[in-house]
C-alpha positions in Angstrom: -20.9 14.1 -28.0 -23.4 16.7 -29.4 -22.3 20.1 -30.4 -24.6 21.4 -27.3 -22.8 19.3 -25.1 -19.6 20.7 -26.2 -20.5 24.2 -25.7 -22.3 23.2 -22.0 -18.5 21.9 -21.5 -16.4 24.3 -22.7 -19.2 27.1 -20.7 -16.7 30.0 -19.4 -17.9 30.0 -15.8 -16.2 33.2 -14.8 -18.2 34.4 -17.6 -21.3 33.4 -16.6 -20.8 34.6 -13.4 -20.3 38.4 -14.6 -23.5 37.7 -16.5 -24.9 36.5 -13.3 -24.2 39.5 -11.1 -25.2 42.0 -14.5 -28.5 40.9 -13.6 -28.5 40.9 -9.8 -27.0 44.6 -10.4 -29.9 45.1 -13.1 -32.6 43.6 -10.7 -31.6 45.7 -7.9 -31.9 49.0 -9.8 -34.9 47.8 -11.2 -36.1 47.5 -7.2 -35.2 51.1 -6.7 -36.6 52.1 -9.6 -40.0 51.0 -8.9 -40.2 52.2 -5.1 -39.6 55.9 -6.0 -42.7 55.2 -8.6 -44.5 53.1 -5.7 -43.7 55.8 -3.2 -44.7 58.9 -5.5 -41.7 60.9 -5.2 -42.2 64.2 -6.5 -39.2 65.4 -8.6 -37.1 65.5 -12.2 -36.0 62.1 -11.5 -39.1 60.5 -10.9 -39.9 61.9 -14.9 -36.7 59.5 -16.0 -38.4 56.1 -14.3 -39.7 55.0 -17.7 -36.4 55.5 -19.8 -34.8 53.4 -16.9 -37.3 50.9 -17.1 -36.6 50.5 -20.7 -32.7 50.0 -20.6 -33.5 47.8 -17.5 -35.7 45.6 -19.9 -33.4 45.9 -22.8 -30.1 44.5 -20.2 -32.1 41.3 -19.2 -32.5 40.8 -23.1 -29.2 41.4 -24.0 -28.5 39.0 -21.1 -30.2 36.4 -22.5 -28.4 37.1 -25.7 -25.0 36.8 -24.1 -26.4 33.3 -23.1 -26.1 32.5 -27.0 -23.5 34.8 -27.9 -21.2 32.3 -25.8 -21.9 29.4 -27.9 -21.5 30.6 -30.9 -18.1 32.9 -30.2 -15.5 30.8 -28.5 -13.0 33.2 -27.6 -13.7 34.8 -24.3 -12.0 38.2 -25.3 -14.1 38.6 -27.6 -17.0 38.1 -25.7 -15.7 40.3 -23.1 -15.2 42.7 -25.5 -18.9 42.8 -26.9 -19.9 42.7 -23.5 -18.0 45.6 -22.4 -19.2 47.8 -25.1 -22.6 47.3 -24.8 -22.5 47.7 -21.2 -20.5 51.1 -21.1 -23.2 52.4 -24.1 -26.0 50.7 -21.9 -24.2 53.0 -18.5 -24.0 56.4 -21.0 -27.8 56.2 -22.0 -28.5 55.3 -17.7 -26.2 58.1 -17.1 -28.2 60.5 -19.7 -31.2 60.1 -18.7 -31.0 60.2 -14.6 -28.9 63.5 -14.7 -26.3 63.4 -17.3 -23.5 65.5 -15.6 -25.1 64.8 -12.3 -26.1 61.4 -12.6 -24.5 59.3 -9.6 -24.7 56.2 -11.7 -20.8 57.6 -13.3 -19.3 54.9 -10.6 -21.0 51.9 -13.0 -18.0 53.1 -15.9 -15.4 51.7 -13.3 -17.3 48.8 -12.5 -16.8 47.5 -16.4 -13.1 48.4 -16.4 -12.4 46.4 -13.3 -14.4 43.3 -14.7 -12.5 43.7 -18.3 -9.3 43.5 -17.2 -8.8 39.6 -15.4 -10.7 38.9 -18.8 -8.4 41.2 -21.6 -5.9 42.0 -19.7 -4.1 45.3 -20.0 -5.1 46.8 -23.3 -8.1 45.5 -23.2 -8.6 47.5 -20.0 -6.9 50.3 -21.2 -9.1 50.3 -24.2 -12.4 50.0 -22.0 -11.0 53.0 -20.0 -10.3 55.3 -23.4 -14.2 54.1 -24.4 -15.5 54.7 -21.1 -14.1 58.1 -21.1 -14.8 58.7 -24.8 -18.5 58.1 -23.9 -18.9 60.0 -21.2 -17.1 63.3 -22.6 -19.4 62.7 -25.4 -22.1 62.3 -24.0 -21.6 65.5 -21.8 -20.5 68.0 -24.5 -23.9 66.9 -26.2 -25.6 67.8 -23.6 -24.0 70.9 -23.0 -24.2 72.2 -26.8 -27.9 71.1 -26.8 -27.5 68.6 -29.3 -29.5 66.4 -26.7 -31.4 67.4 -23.8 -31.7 65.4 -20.4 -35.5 64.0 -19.9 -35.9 65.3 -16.7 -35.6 68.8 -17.8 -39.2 70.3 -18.9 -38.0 73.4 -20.7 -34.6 72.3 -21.5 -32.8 74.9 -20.1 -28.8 73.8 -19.6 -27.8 75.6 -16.5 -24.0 74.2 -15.9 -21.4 76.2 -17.4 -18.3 75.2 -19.6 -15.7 75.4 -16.7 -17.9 72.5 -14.5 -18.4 70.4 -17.8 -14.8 70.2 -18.0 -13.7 69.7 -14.8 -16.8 66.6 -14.5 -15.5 65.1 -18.0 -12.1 65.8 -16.8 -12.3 64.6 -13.5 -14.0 61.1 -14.3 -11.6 60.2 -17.5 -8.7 60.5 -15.1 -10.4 58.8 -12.5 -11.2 56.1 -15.5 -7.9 55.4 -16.4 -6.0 55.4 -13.2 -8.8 53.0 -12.4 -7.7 50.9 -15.0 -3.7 51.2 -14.0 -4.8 50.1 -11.0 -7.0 47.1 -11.7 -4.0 45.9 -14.4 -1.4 46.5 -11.6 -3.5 44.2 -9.3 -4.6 42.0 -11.6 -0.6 41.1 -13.1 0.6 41.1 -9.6 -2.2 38.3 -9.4 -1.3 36.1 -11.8 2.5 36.4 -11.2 1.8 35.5 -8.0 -0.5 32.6 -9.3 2.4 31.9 -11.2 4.8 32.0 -8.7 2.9 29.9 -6.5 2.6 27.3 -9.2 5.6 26.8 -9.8 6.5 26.6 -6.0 3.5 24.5 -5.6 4.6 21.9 -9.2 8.2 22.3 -7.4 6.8 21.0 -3.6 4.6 18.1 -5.5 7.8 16.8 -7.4 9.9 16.9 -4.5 6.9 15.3 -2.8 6.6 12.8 -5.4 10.0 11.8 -5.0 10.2 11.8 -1.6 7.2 9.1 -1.9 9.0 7.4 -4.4 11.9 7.3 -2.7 10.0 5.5 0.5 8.5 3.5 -1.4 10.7 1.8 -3.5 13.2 0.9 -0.5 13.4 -2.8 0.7 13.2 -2.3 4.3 9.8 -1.1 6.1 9.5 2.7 7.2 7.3 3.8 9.5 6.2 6.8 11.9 4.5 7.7 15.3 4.0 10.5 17.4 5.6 10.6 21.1 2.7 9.0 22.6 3.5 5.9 20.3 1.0 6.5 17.9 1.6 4.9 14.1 1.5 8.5 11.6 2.6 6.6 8.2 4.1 3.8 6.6 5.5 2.9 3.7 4.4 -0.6 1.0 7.6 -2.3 2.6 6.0 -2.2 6.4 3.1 -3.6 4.9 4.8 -6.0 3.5 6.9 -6.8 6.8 3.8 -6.9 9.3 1.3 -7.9 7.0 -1.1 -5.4 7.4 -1.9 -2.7 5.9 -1.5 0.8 6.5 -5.5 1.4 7.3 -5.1 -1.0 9.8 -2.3 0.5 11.1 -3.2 4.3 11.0 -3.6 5.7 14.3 -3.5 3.1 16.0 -1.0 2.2 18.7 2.1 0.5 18.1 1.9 -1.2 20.9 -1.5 -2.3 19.2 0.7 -3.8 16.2 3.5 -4.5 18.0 2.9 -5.9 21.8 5.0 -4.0 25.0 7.3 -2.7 21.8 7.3 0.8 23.3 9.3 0.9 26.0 12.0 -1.0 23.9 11.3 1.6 20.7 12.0 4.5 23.8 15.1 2.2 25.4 16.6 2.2 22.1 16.1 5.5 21.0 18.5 7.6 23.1 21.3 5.1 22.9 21.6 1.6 21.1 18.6 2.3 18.2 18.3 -1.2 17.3 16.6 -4.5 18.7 15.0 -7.3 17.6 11.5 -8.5 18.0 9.4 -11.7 17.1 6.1 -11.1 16.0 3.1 -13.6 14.9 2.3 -13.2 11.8 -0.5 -14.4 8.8 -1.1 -17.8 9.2 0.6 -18.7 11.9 4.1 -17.7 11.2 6.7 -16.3 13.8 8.4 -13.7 11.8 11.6 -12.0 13.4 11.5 -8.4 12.5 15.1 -6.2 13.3 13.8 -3.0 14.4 16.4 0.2 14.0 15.3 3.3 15.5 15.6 6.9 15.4 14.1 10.3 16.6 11.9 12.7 14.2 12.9 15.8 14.5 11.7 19.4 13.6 14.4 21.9 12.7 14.6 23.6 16.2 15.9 19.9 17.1 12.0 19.3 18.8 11.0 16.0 19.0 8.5 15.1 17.3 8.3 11.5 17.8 9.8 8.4 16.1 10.8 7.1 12.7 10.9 2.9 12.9 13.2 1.5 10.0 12.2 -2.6 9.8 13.7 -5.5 8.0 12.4 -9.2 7.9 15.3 -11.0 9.5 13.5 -14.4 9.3 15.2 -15.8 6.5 18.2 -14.4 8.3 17.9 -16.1 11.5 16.7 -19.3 9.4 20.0 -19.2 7.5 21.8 -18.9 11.2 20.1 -21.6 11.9 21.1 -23.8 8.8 24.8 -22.9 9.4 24.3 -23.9 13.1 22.9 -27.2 12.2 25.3 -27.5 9.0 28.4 -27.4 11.4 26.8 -29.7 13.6 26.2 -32.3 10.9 30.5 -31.7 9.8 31.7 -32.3 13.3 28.7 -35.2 13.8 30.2 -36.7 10.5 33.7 -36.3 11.1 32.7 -38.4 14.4 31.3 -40.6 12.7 33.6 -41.2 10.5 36.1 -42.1 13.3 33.6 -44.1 15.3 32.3 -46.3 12.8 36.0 -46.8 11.6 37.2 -48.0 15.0 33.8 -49.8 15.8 33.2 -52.1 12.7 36.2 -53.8 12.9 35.1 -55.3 16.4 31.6 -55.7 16.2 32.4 -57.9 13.3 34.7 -59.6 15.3 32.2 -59.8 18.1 29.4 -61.0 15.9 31.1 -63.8 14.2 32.1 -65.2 17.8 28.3 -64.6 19.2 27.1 -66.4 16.1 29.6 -69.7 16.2 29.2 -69.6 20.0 25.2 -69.2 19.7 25.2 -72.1 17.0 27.1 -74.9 18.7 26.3 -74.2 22.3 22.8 -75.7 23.5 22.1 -72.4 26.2 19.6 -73.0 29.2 18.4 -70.6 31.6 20.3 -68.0 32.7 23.0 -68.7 30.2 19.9 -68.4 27.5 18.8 -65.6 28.6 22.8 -64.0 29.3 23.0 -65.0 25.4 19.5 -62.9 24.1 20.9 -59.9 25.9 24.0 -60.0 23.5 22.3 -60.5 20.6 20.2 -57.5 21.1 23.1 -55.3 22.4 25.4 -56.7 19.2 21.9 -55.6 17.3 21.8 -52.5 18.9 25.2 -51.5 17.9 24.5 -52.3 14.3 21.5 -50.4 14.1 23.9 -47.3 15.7 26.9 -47.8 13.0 24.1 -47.8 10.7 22.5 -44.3 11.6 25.7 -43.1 11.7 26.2 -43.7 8.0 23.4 -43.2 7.0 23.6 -39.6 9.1 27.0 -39.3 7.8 26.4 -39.9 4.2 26.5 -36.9 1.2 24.1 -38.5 -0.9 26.0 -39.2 -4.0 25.4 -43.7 -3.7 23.8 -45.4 -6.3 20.9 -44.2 -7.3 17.9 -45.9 -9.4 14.3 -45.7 -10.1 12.0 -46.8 -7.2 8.4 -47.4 -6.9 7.4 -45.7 -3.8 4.0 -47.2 -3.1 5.5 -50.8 -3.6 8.1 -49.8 -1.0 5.7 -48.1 1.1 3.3 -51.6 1.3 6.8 -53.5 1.6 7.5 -51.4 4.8 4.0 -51.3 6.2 4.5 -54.7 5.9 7.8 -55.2 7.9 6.5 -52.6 9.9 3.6 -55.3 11.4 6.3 -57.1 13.2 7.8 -54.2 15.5 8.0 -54.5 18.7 5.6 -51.4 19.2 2.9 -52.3 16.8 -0.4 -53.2 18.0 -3.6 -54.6 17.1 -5.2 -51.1 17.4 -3.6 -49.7 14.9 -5.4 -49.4 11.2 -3.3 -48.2 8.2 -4.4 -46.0 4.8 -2.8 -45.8 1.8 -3.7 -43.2 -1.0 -1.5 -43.3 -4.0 -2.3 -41.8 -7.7 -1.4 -43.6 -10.6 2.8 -42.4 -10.8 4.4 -43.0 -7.5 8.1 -43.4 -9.2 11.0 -41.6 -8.8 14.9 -41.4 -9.1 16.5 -42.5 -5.8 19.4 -44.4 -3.4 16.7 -47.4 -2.6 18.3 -48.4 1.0 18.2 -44.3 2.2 14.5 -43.7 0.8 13.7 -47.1 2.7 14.9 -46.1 5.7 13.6 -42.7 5.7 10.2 -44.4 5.2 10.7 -46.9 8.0 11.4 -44.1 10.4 8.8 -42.1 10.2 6.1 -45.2 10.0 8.0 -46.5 12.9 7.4 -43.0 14.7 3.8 -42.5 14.0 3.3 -46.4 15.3 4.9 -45.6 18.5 2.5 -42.2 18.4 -0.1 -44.5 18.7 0.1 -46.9 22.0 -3.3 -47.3 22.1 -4.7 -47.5 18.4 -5.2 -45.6 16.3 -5.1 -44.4 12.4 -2.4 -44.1 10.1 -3.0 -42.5 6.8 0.0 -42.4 4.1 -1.1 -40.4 1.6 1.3 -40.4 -2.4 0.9 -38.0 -5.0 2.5 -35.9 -7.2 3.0 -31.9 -6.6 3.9 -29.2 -8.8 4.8 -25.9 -7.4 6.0 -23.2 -9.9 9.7 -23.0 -11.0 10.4 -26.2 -9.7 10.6 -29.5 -11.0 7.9 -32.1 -10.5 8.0 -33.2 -7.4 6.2 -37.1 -5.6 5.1 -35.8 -1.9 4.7 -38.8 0.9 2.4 -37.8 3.4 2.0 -39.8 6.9 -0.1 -39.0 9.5 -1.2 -40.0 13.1 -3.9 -40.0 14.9 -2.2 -39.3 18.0 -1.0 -36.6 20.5 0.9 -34.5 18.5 4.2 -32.8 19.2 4.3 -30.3 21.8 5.3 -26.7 20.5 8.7 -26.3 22.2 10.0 -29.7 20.6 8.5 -28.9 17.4 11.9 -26.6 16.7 14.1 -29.6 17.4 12.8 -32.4 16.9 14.9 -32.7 13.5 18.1 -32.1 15.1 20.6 -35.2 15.8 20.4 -36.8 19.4 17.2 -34.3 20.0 14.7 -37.4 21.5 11.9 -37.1 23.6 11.3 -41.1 24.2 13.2 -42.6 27.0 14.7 -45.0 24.4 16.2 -44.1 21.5 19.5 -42.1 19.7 17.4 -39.5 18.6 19.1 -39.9 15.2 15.5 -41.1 13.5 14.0 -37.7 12.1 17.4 -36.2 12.1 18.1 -39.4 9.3 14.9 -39.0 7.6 15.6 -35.1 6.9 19.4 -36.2 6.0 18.1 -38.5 3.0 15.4 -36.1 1.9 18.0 -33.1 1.8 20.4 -35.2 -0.1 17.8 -35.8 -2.6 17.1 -32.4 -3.4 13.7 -32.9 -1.7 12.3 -31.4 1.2 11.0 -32.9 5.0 8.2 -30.9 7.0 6.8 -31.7 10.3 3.8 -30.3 11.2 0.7 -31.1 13.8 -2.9 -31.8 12.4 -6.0 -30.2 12.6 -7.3 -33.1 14.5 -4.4 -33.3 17.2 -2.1 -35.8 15.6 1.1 -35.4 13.5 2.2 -35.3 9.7 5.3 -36.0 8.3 5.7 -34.6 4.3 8.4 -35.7 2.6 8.7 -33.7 -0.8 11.0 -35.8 -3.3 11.8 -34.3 -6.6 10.9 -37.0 -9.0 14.4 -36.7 -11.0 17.5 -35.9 -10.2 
């Protein structure tokens, strides 16, 4: 930066100002100046235009040298200082020569004292005052001793006598300095009051600035409205919560943000402040927000509207839900335990004595077909006993590396001869290079089987199955082998979506219901995860998220 840009910022502006309205003051007196001469007044001041014009001409220079003067003496007091001096010698000479002890341009002295003061504070206005004074009583005594003579007296003939001088010089030095108590008085009561309110104001913007602080660094979403339900403020925690931000919120209201919320915001307030209140949120997602309510008051207890303290109580409620299904899954495997105890010991009995009875009798007819009905029944009780294990199982059997898309092509290929497969039906498989990971080989089977078996039966009429392997990575996790199968079919409906995972939740007319409920039972077990979701194109996908080590 240039030495001229440093002086243009460091400029005093209250500085330039008083220079500014020195030559308004200047300009105007030049304007009076030259309508007396225009007009042809006749009279001793009219003989004292030319002196005026010259101390007129000589302030706009001096002006101009202020101008420099500023840049090259940084301290303001002194510049004041010169200033003042040159002013209140520039006021004596304009004084002198429009009437000396007559002159009505006296009330300029004050002017300088007043502007001083802000500038050099109190002895420097004091010392203006004693110049001021000093200048004038001066300049009056050499008028009265005729050491100078006014210009607009011909035959310089003093006419005022001793007592009058006096009482003028008196009168103004007086009037000088108690002008200059006052303008100090004012001035300090100013600034301490500048002060004052500085500190008050420093003292409001901390407390502010905590108060902010304090809002803001708080977990739960604040926010505010008017009576009318209108949203006033929120803090980064509401934000967070609703997933908008508070310029989309502003103003607008909350039953804009939050639909029919109002009447339950002005239910709660009086009595019970707190409800609950499911929202849909960014990309789809139902979030459950616990909404706690309370009135804003003003200190005469008026209303002023509401304050709305939130919390995200999905993870809650999710948790709720895991303990929910968690105890179902105990008392479904203490069952189970029980059940399959008391039923394998006589289906094995029963099945030996099918199989010996099937193998030496030669059936016909009815009796054939009396004999196919037991088989499947004794087939369908070894498929339940299986689920149930399977169901009932903590995960901790043998475990061994597996080659998913070999078991994936071994399924799809046992899968060919179900019951429910069709000739419609076409099946994809994408697979990267790895597709191995650390697993029980009979559960991971299964799983796989079920939810092939599910999307065949999705598809009645044809249809395309794509099973998609590769390998994901998501951050602070271990690497993870993600089996992806989807349908071409209907979908699942909405309100089943929720369920469809739980045991003995089916929506076929056949079936335990225990399929999905399995498949998320062996994934869960493995440390993995199992999603269901429905595709863009109407059908369903099943993701089954395996980490690739234990």
């Amino acid at each position: 930066m240039s030495r001229q840009e440093d002086a243009k910022k460091d400029f005093p502006v209250p500085l330039g100002w008083l220079m500014f309205f020195r030559v308004i003051i200047v300009s105007v007196l030049l304007g009076i100046s030259t309508f007396i001469q225009l007009q042809g007044f006749e009279g001793p001041f009219n003989t004292a235009l030319y002196p005026i014009y010259t101390i007129i001409g000589f302030t706009y220079l001096i002006s101009i040298v202020y101008v420099f003067l500023l840049r090259l003496v940084k301290s303001t007091a002194a510049n004041v200082y010169i200033q003042s001096m040159i002013d209140l010698l520039l006021i004596t000479a304009l004084v002198h020569v429009t009437g000396g002890v007559e002159s009505i341009y006296t009330t300029l002295y004050p002017l300088v004292i007043i502007y001083s003061v802000p500038f050099i504070e109190r002895r420097g206005g004091l010392f203006v005052a004693t110049l001021s004074g000093t200048l004038y009583a001066l300049m009056l005594g050499l008028e009265f001793f005729g050491i100078i003579h006014p210009i607009y007296e011909e035959m310089h003939i003093y006419q005022y006598g001793a007592g009058y001088v006096f009482t003028r010089i008196f009168t103004n030095v007086v009037s000088f300095y108690v002008i200059a108590v006052l303008a100090i008085f004012v001035f300090e009561q100013e600034r301490n009051l500048r002060s004052l309110l500085s500190e008050r104001e420093n003292a409001f913007n901390r407390l502010d600035q905590l108060h902010k602080s304090i809002i803001e660094s708080v977990s739960v979403g604040i926010m505010t409205m008017d009576l009318n339900g209108y949203i006033k403020s929120s803090n980064r925690a509401a934000e967070l919560i609703t997933g908008k931000a508070f310029s989309e919120m502003r103003n607008r209201h909350v039953d804009e943000i939050f639909k029919n919320s109002l009447p339950l915001v002005k239910k709660a307030s009086p009595g019970s402040n707190s409800f609950e209140y499911a929202m849909q949120g960014r990309h789809d997602n139902r979030t459950i927000l616990g909404f706690s309510v309370h009135p804003l008051m003003e200190r005469d207890e008026t209303q002023l509207g509401y304050i709305l303290i939130l919390d995200d109580h999905t993870a809650m409620k999710k948790m709720e839900r895991e303990v929910e299904k968690n105890k179902r899954l105990a008392l479904i495997g203490e069952m189970t335990a029980v059940l399959t105890h008391e039923l394998r010991t006589p289906i094995a009995s029963i099945t030996g004595s099918i199989q010996v009875l099937h193998k030496g009798l030669n059936l016909r007819g009815t009796d054939k077909k009396l004999m196919d009905i037991m088989l499947r029944g004794k087939e369908q009780l070894e498929n339940l006993v299986r689920d149930f294990l399977l169901i009932a199982r903590s995960g901790k059997g043998e475990r061994g590396e597996i080659n998913i898309r070999d078991m994936v092509d071994e399924v799809i290929a046992s899968v060919k001869f179900h019951p429910d497969w069709n000739s419609g039906i076409r099946v994809e498989v994408l697979s990267g290079d790895e597709s191995s990971i650390i697993g029980n080989r009979t559960e991971i089977r299964q799983a796989l089987w079920n939810v092939i078996v599910n999307a065949v039966q999705a598809l009645p009429e044809g249809g395309t199955i794509t099973v998609e392997i590769q390998e994901i990575n998501d951050a602070g996790s271990k690497a993870q082998l993600e089996v992806s199968i989807a349908d071409t079919g209907s979908g699942v409906a909405s309100e089943h979506m929720g369920k469809i995972m739980e045991p003995f939740y089916t929506t076929k007319d056949t079936g335990t219901g225990l399929g999905l409920a399995i498949v998320n039972r062996v994934i869960e077990n493995h440390g993995g995860k199992f999603i269901i979701e429905n595709t863009p194109w109407g059908g369903t996908r099943c993701r089954m998220q395996i980490p690739r080590e234990i």
